[in-house]
C-alpha positions in Angstrom: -42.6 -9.6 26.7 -42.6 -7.7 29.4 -39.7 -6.0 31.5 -40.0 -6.5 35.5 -39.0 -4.1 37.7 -40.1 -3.8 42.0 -43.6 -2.4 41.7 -44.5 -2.9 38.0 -43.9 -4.7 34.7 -43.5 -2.2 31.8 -44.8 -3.9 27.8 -41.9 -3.8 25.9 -43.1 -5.7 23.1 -46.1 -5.7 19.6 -47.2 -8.0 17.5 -44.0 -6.6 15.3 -41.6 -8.1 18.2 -39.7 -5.6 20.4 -40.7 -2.0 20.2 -37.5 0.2 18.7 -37.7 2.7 21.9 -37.4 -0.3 24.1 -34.8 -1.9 22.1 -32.1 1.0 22.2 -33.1 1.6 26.3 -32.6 -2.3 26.9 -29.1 -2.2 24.3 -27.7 0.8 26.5 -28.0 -0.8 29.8 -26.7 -4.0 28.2 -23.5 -1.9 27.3 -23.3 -0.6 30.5 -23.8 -3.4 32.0 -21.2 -5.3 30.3 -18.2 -1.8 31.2 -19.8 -2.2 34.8 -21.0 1.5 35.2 -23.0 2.2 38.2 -25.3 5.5 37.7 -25.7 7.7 34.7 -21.7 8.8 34.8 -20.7 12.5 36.1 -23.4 14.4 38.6 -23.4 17.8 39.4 -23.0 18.0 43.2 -26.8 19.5 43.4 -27.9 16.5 41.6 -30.7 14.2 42.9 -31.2 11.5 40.5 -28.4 9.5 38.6 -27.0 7.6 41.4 -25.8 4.2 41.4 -26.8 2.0 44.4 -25.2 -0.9 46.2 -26.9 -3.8 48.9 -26.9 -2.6 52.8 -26.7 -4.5 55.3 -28.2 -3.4 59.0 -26.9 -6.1 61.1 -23.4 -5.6 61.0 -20.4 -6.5 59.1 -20.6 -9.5 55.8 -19.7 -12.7 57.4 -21.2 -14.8 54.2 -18.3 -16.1 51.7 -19.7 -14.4 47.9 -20.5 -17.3 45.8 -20.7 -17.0 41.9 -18.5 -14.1 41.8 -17.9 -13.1 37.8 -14.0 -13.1 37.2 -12.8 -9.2 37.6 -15.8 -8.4 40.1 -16.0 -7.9 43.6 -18.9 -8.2 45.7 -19.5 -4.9 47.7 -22.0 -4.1 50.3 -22.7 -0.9 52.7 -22.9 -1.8 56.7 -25.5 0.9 57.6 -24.5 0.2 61.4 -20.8 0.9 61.7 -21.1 3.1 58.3 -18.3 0.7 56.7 -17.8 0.1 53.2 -17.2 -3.8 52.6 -15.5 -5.4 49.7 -14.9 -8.9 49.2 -11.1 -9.8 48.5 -11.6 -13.1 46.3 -7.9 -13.3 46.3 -7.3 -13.4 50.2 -11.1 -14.4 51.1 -11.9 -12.1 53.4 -14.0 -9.2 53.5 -11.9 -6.2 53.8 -13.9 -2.5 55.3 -13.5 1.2 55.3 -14.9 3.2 57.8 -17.0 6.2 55.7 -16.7 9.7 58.0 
């Protein structure tokens, strides 16, 4: 088995199935996964790894209607452009944007 990510594919398995170091790596981001963290939690403010990341989009504001959306989720994006912060209202269906200063 092998775990893809952009650029490479990392061997996470043996003969002997699953190797344990993978196995507790692919069990924590399954947890944090399933509470919906984005990022490894509190960064010091000179910290330069740890981030969580969202989608950009450079042409503008969402105009697409999110399909598939998970119950409890909404879809979020970042319009590079105006430097607005987009969040889909599934309750209203509309995207609704703050401008970021």
């Amino acid at each position: 088995m092998k775990l893809a990510l952009p650029g490479r594919d990392i061997k996470i398995d043996d003969d002997a199935g699953i190797n344990p170091f993978w196995y507790d790596k692919l069990k924590l981001l399954e947890t944090m996964v399933n509470l919906g963290a984005i990022g490894q939690g509190a960064l010091a403010t000179t910290a330069t790894t740890g981030f969580g990341y969202i989608p950009i989009t450079t042409g503008g504001p969402p105009t697409g209607v999110p399909v598939g959306t998970p119950t409890g989720y909404a879809p979020i994006v970042f319009d590079a452009v105006a430097h607005r912060l987009w969040i889909y209202d599934t309750n209203a269906n509309v995207w609704r944007g703050v401008t970021l200063t």
